[in-house]
N, C-alpha and C positions, 0 to 999 in steps of 0.2 A: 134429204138428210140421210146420211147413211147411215147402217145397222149399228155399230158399235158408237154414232154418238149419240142415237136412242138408245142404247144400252145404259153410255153412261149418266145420261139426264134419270132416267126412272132408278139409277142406282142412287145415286146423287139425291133425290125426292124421297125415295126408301130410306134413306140414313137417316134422313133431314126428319122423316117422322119417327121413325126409332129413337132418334135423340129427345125430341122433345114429349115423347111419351113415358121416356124414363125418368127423364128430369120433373114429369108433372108425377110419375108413381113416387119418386124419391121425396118429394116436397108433399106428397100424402100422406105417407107413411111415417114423416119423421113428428115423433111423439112431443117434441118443443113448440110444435106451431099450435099444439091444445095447451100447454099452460095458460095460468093468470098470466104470467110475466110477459107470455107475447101478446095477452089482451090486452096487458095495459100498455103497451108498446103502443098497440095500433089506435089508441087514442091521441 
């Protein structure tokens, strides 16, 4: 396999974890998923 299409798989893998590390700090951080209203949602 050549160099730049090991480049682009670990770039590719590196996004892919940046993405889904912001989307799990965004869905931490957002102050709706502690109300009542989404506890009682999730019943």
């Amino acid at each position: 396999m050549s160099r730049v299409a090991k480049l682009v798989i670990v770039l590719f893998v590196a996004g892919g974890c940046l993405v889904f590390a912001a989307a799990l700090a965004g869905g931490l951080m957002d102050d709706r998923a502690f109300t009542t209203a989404a506890g009682e949602a999730a019943h």
